[in-house]
Predicted model as a PDB file, atoms N, CA, C, CB and O in Angstrom, pLDDT in the B-factor column:
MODEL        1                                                                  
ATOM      1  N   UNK A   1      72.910-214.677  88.814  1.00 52.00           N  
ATOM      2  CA  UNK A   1      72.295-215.996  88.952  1.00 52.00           C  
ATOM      3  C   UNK A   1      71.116-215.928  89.915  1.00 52.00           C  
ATOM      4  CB  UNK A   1      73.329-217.031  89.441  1.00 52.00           C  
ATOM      5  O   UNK A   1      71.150-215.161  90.878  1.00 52.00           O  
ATOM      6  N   UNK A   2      70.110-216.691  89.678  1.00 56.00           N  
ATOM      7  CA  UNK A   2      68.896-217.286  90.362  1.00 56.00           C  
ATOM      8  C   UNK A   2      69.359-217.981  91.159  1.00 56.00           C  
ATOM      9  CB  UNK A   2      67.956-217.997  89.668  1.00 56.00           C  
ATOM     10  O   UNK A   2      70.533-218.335  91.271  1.00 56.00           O  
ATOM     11  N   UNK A   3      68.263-218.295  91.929  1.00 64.00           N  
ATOM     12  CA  UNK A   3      68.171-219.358  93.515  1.00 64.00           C  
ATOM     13  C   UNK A   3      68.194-220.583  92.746  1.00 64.00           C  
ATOM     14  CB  UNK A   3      66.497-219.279  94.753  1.00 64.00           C  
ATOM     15  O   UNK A   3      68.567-221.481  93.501  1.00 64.00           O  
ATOM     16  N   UNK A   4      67.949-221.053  91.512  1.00 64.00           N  
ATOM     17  CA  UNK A   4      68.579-222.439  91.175  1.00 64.00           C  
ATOM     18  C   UNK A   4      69.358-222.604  90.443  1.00 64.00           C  
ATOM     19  CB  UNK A   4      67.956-223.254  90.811  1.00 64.00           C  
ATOM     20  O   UNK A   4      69.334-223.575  89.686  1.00 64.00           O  
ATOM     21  N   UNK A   5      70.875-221.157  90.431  1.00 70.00           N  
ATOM     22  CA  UNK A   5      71.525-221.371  89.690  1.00 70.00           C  
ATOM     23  C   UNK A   5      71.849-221.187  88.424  1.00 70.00           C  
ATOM     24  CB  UNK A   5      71.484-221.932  89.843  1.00 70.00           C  
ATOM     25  O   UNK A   5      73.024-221.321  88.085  1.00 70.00           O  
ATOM     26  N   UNK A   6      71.157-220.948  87.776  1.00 70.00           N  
ATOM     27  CA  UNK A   6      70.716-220.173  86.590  1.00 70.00           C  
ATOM     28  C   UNK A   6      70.767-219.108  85.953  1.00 70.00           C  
ATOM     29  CB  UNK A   6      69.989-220.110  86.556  1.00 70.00           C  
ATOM     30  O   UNK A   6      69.668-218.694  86.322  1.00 70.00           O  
ATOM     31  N   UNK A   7      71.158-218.281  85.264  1.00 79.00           N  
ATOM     32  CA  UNK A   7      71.265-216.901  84.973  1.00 79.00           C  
ATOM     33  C   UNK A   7      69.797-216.635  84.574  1.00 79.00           C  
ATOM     34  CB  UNK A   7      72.396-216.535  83.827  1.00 79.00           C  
ATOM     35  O   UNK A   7      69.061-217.560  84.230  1.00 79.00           O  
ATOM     36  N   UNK A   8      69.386-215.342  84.628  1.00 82.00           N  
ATOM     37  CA  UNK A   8      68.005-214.685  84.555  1.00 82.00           C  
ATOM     38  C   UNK A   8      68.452-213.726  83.252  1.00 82.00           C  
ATOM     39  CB  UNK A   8      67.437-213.762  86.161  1.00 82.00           C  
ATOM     40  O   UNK A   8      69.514-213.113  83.141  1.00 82.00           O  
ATOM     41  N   UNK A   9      67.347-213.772  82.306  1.00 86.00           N  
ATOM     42  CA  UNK A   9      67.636-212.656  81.091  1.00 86.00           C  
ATOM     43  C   UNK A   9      66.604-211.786  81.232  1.00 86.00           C  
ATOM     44  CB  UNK A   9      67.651-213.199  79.506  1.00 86.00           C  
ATOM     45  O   UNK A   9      65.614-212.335  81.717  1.00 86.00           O  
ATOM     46  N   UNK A  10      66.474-210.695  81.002  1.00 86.00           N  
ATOM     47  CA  UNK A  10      65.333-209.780  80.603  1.00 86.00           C  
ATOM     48  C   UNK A  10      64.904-209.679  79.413  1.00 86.00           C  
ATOM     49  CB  UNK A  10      65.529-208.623  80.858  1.00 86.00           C  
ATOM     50  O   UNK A  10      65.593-209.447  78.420  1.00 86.00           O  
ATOM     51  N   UNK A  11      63.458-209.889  79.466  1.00 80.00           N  
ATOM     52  CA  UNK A  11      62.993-209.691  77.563  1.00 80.00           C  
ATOM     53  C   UNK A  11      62.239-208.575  77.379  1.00 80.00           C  
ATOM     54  CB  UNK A  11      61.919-210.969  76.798  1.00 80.00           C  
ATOM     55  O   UNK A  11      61.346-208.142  78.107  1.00 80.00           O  
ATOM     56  N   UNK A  12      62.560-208.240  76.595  1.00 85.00           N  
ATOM     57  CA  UNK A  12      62.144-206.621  76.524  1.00 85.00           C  
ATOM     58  C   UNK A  12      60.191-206.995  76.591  1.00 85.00           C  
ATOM     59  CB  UNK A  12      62.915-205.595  74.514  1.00 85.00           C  
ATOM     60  O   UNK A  12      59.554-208.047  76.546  1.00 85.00           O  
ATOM     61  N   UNK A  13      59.879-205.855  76.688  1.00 92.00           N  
ATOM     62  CA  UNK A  13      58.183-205.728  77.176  1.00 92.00           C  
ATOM     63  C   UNK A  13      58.085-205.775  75.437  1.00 92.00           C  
ATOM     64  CB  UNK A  13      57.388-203.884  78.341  1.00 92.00           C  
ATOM     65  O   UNK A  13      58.824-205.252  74.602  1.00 92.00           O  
ATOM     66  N   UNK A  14      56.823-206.650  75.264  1.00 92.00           N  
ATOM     67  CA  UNK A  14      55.817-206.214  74.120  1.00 92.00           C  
ATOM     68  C   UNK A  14      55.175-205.833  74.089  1.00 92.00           C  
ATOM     69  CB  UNK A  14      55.347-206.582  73.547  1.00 92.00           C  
ATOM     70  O   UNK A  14      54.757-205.711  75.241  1.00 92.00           O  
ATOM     71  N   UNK A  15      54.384-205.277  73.231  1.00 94.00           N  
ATOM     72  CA  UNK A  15      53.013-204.547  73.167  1.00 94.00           C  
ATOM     73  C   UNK A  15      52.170-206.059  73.295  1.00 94.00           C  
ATOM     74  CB  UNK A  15      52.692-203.449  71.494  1.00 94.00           C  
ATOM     75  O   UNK A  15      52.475-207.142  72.796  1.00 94.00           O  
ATOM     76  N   UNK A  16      50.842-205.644  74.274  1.00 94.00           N  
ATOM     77  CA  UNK A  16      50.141-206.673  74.419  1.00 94.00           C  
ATOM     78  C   UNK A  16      48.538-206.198  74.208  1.00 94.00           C  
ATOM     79  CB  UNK A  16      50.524-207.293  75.770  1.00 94.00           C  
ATOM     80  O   UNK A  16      48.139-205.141  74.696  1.00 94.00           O  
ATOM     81  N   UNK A  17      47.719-207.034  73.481  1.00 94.00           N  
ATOM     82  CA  UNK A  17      46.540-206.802  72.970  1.00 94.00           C  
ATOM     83  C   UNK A  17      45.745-207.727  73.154  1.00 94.00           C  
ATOM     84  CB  UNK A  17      46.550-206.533  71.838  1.00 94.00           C  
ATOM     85  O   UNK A  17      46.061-208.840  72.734  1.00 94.00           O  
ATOM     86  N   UNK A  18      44.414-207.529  73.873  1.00 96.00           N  
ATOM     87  CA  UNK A  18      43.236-208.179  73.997  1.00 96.00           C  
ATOM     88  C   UNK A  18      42.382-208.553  73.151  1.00 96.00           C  
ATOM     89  CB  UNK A  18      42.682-207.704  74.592  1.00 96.00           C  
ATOM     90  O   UNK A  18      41.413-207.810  73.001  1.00 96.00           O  
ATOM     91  N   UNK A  19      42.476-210.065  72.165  1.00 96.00           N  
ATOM     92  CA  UNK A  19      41.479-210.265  71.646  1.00 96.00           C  
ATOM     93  C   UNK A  19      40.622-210.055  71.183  1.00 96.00           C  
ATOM     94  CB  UNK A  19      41.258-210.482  71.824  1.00 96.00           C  
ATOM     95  O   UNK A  19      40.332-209.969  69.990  1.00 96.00           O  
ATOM     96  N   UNK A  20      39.866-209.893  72.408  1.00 96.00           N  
ATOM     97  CA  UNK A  20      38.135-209.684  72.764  1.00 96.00           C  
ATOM     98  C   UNK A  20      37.609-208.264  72.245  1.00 96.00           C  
ATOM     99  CB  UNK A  20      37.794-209.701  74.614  1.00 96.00           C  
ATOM    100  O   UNK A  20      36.431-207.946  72.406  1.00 96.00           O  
ATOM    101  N   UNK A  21      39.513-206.724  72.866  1.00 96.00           N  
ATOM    102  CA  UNK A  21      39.116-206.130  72.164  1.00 96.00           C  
ATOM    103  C   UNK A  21      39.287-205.767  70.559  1.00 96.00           C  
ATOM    104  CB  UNK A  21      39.206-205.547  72.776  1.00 96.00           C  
ATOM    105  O   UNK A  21      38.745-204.838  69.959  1.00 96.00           O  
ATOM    106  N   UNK A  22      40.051-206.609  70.116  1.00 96.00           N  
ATOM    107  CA  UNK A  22      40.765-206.308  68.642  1.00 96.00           C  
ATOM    108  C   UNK A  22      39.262-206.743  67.976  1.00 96.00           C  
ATOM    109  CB  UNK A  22      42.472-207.470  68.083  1.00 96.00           C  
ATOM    110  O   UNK A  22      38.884-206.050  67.031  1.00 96.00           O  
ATOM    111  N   UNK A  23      38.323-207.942  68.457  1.00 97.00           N  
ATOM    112  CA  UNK A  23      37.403-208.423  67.698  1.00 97.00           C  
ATOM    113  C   UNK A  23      36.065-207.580  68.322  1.00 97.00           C  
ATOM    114  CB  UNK A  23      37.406-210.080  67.757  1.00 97.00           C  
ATOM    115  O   UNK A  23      34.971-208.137  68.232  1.00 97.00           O  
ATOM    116  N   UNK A  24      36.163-206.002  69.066  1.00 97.00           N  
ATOM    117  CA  UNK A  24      35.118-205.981  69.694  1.00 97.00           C  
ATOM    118  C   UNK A  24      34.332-206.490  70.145  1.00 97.00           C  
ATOM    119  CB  UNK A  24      34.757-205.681  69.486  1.00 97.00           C  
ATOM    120  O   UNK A  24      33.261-205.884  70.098  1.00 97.00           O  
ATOM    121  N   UNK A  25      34.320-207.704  70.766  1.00 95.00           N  
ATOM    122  CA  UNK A  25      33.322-208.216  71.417  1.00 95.00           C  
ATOM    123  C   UNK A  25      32.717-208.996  70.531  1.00 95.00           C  
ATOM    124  CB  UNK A  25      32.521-207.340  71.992  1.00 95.00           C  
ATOM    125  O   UNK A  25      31.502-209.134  70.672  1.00 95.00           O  
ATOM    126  N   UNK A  26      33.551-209.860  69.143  1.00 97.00           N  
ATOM    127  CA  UNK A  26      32.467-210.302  68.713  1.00 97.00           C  
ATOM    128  C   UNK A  26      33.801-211.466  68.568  1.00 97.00           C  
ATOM    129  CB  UNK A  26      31.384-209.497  67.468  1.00 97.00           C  
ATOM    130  O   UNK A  26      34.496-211.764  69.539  1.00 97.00           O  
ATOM    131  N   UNK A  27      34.064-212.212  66.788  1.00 97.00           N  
ATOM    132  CA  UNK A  27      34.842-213.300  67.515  1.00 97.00           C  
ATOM    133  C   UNK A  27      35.351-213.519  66.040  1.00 97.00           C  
ATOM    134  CB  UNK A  27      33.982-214.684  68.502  1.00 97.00           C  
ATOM    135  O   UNK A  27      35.398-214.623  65.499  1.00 97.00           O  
ATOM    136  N   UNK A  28      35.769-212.195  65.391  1.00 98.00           N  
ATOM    137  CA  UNK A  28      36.605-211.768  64.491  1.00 98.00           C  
ATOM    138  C   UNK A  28      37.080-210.587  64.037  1.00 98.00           C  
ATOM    139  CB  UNK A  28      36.317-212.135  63.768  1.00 98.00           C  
ATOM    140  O   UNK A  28      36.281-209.652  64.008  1.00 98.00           O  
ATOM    141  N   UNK A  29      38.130-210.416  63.697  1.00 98.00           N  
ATOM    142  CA  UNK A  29      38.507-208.685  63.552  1.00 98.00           C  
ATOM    143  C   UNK A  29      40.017-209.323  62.065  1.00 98.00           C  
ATOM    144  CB  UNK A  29      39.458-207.556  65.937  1.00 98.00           C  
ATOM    145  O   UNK A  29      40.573-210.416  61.963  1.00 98.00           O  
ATOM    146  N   UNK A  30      40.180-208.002  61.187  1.00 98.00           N  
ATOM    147  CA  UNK A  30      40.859-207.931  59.950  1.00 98.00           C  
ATOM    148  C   UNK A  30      42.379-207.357  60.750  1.00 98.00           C  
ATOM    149  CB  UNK A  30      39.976-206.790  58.651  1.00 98.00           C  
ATOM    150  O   UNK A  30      42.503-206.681  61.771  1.00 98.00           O  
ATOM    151  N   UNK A  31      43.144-207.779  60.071  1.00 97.00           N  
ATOM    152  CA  UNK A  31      44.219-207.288  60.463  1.00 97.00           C  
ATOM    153  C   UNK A  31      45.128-207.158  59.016  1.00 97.00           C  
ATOM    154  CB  UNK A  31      44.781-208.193  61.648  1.00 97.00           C  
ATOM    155  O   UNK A  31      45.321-208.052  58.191  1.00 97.00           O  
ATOM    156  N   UNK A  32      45.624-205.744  58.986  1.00 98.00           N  
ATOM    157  CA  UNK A  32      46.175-205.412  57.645  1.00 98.00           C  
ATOM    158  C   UNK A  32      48.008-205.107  57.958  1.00 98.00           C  
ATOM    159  CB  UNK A  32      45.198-203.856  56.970  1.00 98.00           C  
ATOM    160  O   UNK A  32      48.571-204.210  58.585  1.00 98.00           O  
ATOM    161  N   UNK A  33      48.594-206.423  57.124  1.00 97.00           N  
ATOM    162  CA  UNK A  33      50.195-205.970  57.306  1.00 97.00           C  
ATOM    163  C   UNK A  33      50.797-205.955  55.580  1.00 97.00           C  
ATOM    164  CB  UNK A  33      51.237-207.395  58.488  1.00 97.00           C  
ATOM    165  O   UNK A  33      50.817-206.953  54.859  1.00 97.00           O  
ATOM    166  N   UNK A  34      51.257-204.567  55.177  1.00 97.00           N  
ATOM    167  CA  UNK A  34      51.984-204.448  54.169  1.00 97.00           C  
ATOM    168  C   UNK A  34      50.994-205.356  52.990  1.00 97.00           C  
ATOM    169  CB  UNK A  34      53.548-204.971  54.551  1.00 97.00           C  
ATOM    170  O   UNK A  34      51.084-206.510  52.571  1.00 97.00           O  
ATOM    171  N   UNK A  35      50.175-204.393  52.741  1.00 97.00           N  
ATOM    172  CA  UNK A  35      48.823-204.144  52.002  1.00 97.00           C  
ATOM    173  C   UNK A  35      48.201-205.605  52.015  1.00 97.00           C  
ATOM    174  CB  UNK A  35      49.020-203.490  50.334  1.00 97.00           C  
ATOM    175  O   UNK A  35      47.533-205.783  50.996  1.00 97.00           O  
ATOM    176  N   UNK A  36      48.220-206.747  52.897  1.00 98.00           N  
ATOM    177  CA  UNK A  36      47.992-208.085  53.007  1.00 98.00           C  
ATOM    178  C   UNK A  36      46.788-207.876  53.901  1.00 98.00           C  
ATOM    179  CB  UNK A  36      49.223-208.999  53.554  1.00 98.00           C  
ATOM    180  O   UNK A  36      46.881-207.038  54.799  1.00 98.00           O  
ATOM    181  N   UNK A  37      45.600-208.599  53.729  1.00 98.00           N  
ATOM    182  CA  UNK A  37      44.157-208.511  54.618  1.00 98.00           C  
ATOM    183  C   UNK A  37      44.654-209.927  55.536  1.00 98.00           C  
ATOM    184  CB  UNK A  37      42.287-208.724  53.460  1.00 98.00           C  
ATOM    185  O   UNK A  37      44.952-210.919  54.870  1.00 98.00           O  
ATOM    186  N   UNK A  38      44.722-209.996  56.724  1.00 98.00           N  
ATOM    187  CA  UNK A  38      44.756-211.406  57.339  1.00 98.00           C  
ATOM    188  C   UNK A  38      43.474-211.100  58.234  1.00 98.00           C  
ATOM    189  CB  UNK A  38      46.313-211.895  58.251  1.00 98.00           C  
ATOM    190  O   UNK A  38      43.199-209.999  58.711  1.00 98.00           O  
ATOM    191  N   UNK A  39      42.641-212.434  58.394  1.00 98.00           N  
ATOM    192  CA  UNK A  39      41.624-212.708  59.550  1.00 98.00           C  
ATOM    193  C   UNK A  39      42.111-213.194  60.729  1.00 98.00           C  
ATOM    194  CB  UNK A  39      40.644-213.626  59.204  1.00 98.00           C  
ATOM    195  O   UNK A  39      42.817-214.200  60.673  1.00 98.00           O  
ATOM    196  N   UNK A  40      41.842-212.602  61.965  1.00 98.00           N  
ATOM    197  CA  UNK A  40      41.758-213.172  63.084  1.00 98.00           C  
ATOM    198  C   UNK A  40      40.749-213.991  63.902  1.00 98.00           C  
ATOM    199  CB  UNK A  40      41.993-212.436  63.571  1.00 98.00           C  
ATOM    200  O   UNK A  40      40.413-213.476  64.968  1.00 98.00           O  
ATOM    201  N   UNK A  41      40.363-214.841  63.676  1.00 98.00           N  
ATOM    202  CA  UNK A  41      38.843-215.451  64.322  1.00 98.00           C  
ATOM    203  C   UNK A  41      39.398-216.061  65.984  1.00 98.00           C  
ATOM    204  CB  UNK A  41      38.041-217.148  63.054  1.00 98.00           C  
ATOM    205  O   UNK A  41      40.493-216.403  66.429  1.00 98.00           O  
ATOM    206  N   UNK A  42      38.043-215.976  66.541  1.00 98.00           N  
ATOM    207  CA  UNK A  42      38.309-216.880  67.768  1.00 98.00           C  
ATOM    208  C   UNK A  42      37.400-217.520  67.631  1.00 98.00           C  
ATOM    209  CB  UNK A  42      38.421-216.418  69.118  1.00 98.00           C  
ATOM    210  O   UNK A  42      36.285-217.181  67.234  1.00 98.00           O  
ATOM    211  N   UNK A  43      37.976-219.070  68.114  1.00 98.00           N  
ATOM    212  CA  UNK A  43      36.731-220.294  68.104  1.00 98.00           C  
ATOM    213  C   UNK A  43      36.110-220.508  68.800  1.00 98.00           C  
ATOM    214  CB  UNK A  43      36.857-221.381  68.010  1.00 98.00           C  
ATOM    215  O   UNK A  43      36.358-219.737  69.727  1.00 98.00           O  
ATOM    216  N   UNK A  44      34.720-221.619  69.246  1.00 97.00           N  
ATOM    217  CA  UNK A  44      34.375-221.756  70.176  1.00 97.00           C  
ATOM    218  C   UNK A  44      35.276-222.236  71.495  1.00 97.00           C  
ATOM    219  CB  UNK A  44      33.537-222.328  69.822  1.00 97.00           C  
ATOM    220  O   UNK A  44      35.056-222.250  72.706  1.00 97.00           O  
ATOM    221  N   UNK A  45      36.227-222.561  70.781  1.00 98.00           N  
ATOM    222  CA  UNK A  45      36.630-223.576  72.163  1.00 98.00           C  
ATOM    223  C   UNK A  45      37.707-222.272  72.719  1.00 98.00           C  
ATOM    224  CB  UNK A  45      37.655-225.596  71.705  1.00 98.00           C  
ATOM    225  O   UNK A  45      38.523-222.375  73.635  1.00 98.00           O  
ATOM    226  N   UNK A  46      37.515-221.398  72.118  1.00 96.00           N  
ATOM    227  CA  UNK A  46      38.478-220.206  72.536  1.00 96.00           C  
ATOM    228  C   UNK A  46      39.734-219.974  72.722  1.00 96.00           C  
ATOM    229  CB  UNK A  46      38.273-219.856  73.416  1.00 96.00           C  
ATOM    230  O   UNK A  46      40.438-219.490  73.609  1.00 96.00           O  
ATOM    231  N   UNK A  47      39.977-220.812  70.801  1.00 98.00           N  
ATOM    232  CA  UNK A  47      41.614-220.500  70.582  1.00 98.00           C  
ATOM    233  C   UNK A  47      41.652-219.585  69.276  1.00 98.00           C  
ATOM    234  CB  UNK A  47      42.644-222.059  70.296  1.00 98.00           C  
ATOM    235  O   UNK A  47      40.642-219.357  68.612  1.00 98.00           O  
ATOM    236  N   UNK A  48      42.725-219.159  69.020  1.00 98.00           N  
ATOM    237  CA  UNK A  48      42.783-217.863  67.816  1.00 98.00           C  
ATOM    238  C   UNK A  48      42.891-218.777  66.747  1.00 98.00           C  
ATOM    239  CB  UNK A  48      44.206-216.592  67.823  1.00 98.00           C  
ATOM    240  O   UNK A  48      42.991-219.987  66.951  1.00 98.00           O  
ATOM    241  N   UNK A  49      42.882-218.397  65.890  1.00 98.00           N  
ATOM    242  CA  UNK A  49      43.355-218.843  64.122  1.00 98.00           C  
ATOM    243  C   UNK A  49      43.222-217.653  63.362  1.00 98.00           C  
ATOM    244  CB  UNK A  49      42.273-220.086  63.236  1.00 98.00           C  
ATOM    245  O   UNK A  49      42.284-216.881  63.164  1.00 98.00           O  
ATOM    246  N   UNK A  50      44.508-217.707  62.952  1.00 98.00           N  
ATOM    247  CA  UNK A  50      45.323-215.924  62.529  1.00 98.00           C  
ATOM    248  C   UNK A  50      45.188-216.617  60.704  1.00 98.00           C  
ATOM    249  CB  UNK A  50      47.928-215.436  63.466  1.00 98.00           C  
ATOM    250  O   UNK A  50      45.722-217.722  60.607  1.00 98.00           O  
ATOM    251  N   UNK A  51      44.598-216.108  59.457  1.00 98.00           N  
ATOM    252  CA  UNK A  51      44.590-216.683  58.268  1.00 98.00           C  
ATOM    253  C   UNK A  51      44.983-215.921  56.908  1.00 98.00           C  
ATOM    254  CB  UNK A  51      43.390-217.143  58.200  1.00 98.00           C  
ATOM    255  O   UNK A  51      45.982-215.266  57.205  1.00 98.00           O  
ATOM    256  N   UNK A  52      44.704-215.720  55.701  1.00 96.00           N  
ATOM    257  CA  UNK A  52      45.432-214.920  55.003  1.00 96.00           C  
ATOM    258  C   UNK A  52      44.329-214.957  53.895  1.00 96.00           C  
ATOM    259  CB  UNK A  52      46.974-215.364  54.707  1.00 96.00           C  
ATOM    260  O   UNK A  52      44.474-214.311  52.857  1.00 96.00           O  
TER     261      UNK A  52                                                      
ENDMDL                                                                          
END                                                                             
């Protein structure tokens, strides 16, 4: 238990990836899962939209 009582879980580590570099520096990059093309764009207001 935690200081408020609480039990604490551990979540395993993910792999974590930068945006900025998946889109090189620009403000889209392809991402291929199980022969499927999906787009990754980033918007101006600088949120993702993952598409198919």
């Amino acid at each position: 238990m935690n200081q408020t009582g609480s039990t604490s879980i551990e979540l395993p580590t993910l792999p974590t990836h930068r945006a900025e570099e998946l889109t090189q520096g620009g403000n889209q990059a392809l991402i291929v899962l199980n022969d499927q093309v999906y787009s990754l764009r980033i918007t101006r207001a600088g949120k993702l939209i993952l598409t198919k």
